[in-house]
C-alpha positions in Angstrom: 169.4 -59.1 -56.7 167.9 -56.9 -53.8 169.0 -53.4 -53.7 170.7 -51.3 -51.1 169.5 -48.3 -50.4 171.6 -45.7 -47.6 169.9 -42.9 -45.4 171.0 -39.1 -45.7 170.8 -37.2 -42.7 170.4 -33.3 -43.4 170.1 -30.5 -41.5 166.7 -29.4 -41.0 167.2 -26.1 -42.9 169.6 -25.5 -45.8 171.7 -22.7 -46.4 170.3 -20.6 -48.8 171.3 -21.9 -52.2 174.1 -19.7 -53.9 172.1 -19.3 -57.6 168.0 -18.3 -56.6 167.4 -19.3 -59.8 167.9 -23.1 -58.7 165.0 -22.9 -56.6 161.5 -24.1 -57.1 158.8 -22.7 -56.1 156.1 -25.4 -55.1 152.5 -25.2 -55.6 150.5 -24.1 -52.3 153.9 -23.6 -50.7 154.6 -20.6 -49.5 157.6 -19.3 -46.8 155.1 -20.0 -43.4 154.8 -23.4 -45.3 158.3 -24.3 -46.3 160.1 -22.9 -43.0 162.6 -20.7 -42.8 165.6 -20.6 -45.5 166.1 -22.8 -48.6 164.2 -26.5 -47.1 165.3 -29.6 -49.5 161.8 -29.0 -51.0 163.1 -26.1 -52.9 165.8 -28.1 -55.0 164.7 -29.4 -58.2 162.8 -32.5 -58.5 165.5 -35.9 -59.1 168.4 -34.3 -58.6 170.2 -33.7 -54.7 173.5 -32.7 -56.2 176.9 -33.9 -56.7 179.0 -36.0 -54.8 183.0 -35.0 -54.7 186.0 -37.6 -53.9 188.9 -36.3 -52.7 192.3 -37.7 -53.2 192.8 -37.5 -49.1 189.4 -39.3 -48.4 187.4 -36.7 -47.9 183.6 -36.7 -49.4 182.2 -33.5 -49.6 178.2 -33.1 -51.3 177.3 -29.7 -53.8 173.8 -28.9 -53.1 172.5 -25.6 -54.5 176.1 -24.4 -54.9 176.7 -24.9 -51.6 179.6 -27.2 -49.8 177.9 -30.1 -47.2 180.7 -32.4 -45.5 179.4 -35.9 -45.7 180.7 -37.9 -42.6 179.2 -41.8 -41.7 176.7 -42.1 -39.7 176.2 -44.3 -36.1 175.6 -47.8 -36.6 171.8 -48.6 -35.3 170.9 -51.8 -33.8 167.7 -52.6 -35.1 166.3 -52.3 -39.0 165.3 -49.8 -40.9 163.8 -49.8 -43.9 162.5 -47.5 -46.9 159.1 -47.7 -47.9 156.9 -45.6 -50.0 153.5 -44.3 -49.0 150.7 -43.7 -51.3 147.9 -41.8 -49.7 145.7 -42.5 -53.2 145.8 -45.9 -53.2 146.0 -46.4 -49.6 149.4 -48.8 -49.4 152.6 -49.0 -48.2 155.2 -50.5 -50.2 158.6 -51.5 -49.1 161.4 -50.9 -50.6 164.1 -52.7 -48.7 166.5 -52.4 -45.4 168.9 -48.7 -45.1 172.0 -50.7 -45.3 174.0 -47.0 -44.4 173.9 -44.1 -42.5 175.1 -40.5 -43.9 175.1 -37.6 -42.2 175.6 -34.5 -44.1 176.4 -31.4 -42.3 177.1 -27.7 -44.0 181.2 -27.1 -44.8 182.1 -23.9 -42.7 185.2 -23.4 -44.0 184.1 -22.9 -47.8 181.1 -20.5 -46.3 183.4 -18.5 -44.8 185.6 -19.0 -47.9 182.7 -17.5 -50.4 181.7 -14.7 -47.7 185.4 -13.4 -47.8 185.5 -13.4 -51.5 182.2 -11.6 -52.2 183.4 -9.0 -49.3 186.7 -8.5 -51.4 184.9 -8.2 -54.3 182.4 -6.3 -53.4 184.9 -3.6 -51.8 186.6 -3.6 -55.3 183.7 -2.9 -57.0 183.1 0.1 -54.7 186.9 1.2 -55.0 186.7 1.0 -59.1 183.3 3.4 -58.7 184.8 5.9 -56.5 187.3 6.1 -59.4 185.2 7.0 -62.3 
């Protein structure tokens, strides 16, 4: 049985992950190299995150604590297919044809959710020490 494989399109740079700790730091990478924010190359090797279902047929992606919509992609005309390059061995090996598209953009709403809550927070915290 051949396997399907499906592309995910991310942005180009991330949002910067909500726990620091989450992110690795790469050998011979530093931020010049690895662009500004948090790039995919910071997340942990294996693991992108974790894919949520809603009841209402929404899919939403947690990457780095941090809310991505996940909307389908166009339909392309032509194939497209995965292959792996290794530069040691000098080949190319194919994996198979991209069978779907994904296109995963950052969800604004739960930003904007998370910056309101750290600002209330963050007030209280400075309310609680003018107090004492």
């Amino acid at each position: 049985k051949e396997c399907s494989y499906f592309l995910m399109q991310l942005p180009s740079v991330l949002p910067e992950l909500k726990d620091p700790e989450e992110e690795v730091q790469r050998d011979q990478e530093d931020a010049s190299s690895a662009g500004a924010g948090a790039t995919i190359t910071r997340l942990p090797d294996g693991k992108l995150g974790k894919l949520r279902f809603y009841k209402s047929g929404k899919v939403k992606m947690e990457i780095g604590g941090i809310l991505f919509s996940v909307d389908q992609g166009c339909e392309t005309f032509f194939r497209q297919d995965l292959a792996v390059v290794c530069p040691e061995a000098a080949e190319i090996i194919n994996l198979g044809q991209i069978s779907n598209r994904m296109v995963l953009t950052p969800d604004l709403e739960s930003i904007f959710e998370d910056i309101a809550k750290d600002q209330t927070s963050a007030k209280e915290a400075t309310a609680e020490e003018g107090k004492s």
